[in-house]
C-alpha positions in Angstrom: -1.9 -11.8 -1.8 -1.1 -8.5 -4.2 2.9 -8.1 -4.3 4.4 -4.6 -4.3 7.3 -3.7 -5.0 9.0 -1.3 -2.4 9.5 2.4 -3.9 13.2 3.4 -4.3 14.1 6.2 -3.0 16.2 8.2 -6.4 11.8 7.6 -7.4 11.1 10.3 -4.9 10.3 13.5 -6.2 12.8 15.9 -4.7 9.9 18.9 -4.1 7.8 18.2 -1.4 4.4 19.4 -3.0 5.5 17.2 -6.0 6.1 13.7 -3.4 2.5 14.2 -1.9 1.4 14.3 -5.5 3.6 11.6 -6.4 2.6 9.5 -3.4 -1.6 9.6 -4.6 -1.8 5.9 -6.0 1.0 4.3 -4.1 0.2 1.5 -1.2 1.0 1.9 2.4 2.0 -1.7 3.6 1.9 -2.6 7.2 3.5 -5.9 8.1 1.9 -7.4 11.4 2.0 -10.7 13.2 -1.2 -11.7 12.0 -0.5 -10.7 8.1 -0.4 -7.8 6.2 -2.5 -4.9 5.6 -1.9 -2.3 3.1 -4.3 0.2 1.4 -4.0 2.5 -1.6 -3.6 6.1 -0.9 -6.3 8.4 -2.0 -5.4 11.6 -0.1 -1.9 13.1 0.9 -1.3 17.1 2.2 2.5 18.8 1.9 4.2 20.9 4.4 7.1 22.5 2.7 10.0 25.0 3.4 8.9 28.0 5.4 5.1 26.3 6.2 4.0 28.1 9.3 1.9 24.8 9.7 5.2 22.6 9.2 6.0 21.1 12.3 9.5 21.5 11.1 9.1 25.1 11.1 10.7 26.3 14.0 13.8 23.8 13.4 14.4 20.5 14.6 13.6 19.3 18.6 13.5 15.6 19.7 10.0 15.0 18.5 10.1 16.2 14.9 14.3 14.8 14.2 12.9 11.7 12.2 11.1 14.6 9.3 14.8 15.9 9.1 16.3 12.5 7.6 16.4 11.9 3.7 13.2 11.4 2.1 11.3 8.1 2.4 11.5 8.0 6.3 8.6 7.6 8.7 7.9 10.8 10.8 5.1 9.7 13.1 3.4 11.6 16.2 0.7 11.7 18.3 -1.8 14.7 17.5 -4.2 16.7 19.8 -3.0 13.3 22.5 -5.2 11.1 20.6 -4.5 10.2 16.7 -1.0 9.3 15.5 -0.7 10.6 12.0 2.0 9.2 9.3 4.1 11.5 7.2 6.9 10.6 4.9 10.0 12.6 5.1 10.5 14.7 1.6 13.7 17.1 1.8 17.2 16.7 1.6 18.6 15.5 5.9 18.3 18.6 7.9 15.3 20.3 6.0 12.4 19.6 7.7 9.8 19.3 5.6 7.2 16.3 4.7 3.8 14.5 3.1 1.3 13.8 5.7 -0.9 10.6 4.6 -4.2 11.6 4.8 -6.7 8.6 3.8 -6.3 5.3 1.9 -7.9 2.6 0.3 -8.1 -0.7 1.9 -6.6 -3.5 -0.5 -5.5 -6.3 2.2 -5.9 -7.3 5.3 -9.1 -5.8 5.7 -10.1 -8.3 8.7 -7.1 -7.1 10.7 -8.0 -3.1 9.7 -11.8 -4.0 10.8 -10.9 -5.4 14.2 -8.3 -2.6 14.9 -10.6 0.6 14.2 -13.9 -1.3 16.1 -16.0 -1.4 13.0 -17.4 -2.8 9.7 -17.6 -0.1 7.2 -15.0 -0.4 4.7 -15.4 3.2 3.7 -14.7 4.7 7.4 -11.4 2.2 7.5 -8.6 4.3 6.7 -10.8 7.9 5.5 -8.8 10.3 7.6 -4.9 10.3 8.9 -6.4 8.9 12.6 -8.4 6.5 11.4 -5.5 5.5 9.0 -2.8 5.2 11.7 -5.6 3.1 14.1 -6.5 0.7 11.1 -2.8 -0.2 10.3 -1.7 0.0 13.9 0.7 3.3 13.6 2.2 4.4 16.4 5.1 6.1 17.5 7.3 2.9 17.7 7.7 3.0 13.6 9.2 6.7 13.7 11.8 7.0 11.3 11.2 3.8 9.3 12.9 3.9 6.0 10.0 3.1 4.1 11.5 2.5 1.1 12.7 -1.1 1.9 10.3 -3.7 3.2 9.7 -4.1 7.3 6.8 -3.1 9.7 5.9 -0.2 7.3 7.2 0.9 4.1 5.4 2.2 1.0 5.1 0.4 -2.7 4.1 0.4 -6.1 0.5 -0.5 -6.6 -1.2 -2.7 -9.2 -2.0 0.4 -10.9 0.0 3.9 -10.1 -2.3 5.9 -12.0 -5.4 6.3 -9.7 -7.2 8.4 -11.9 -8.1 12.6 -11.2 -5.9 14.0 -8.9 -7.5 17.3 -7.4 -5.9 19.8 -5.0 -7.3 22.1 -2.6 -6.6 23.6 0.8 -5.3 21.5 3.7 -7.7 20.8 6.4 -7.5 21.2 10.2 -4.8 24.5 10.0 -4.9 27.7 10.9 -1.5 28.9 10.1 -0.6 29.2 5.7 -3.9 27.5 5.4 -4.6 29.0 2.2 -1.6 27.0 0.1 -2.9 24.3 -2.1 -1.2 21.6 -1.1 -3.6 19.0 -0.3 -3.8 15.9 -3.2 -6.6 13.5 -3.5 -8.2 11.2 -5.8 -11.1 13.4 -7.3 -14.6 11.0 -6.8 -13.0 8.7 -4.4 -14.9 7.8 -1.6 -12.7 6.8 0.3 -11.1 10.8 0.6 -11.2 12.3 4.0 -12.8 16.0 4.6 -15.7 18.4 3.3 -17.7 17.9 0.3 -16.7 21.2 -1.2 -13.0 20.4 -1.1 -13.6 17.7 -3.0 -15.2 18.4 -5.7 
């Protein structure tokens, strides 16, 4: 079994473009009755101060509170009724601003990740924040998890930080500030979510 070692939280970057930066090469961990299943993450997207596309844009409501704690918490909801998507928390409490994880790459537990998204291909495991979220069994029962100590989800160092090319481009799926460049991925990954020309 590969051992991580939880990320502190005085690590965070204290800019929320620079944490979903930082955050490209760290390992999601997901600890489940069966065992443990953690991948590598390969694509992040930020939603900062004053992002029409932020769903802490229009202040905080009962949905949104847990993206208004200190950075390194869990803010997890259920898009479009269907996907729960992960983001990590990234301002100081009462800004609400965070990193959405966008895609990993499977390390552990890849059995477990298999079984819970219904099929084989590693590459389709975790490529996308819905698939992610179904492969490590997210739901709204981990909102606001400190994830910088170990439990049901919490984020750590990996083997190697340094994942190689980080590009940036446009986020995906947004209609509002969609022209920001605030989406990080690993440049020739395959395991990157979205379009071919955004990732390039």
């Amino acid at each position: 079994m590969v051992i991580h070692r939880p990320l502190a939280r005085p690590e965070l970057p204290n800019d929320t473009a620079a944490l979903a930066r930082y955050l490209i090469g760290k390992v999601v961990v997901r600890e489940l009755p069966e065992g443990i299943a953690s991948g590598r993450i390969v694509e992040t997207e930020a939603y900062v101060v004053g992002d029409a596309a932020g769903h802490g844009y229009r202040g905080m409501t009962p949905r949104n509170r847990s993206l208004f704690l200190e950075p390194g918490h869990a803010y997890v909801y259920l898009a479009y009724g269907i996907s729960y998507m992960l983001n990590v928390s990234s301002d100081v409490p009462g800004i609400g601003t965070g990193v959405l994880i966008r895609a990993l790459e499977p390390l552990e537990g890849i059995a477990i990740m298999r079984l819970n998204r219904g099929i084989e291909r590693l590459r389709d495991l975790a490529r996308g924040p819905g698939r992610l979220a179904t492969a490590l069994r997210i739901d709204r029962s981990l909102d606001g998890l400190d994830l910088c100590q170990r439990g049901p989800l919490w984020l750590g160092h990996g083997d190697d930080d340094e994942p190689g090319e980080i590009g940036r481009s446009t986020r995906i799926g947004i209609s509002r500030d969609a022209s920001r460049l605030l989406r990080f991925y690993v440049r020739g990954s395959p395991f990157v979510s979205g379009p071919r020309s955004l990732n390039e």
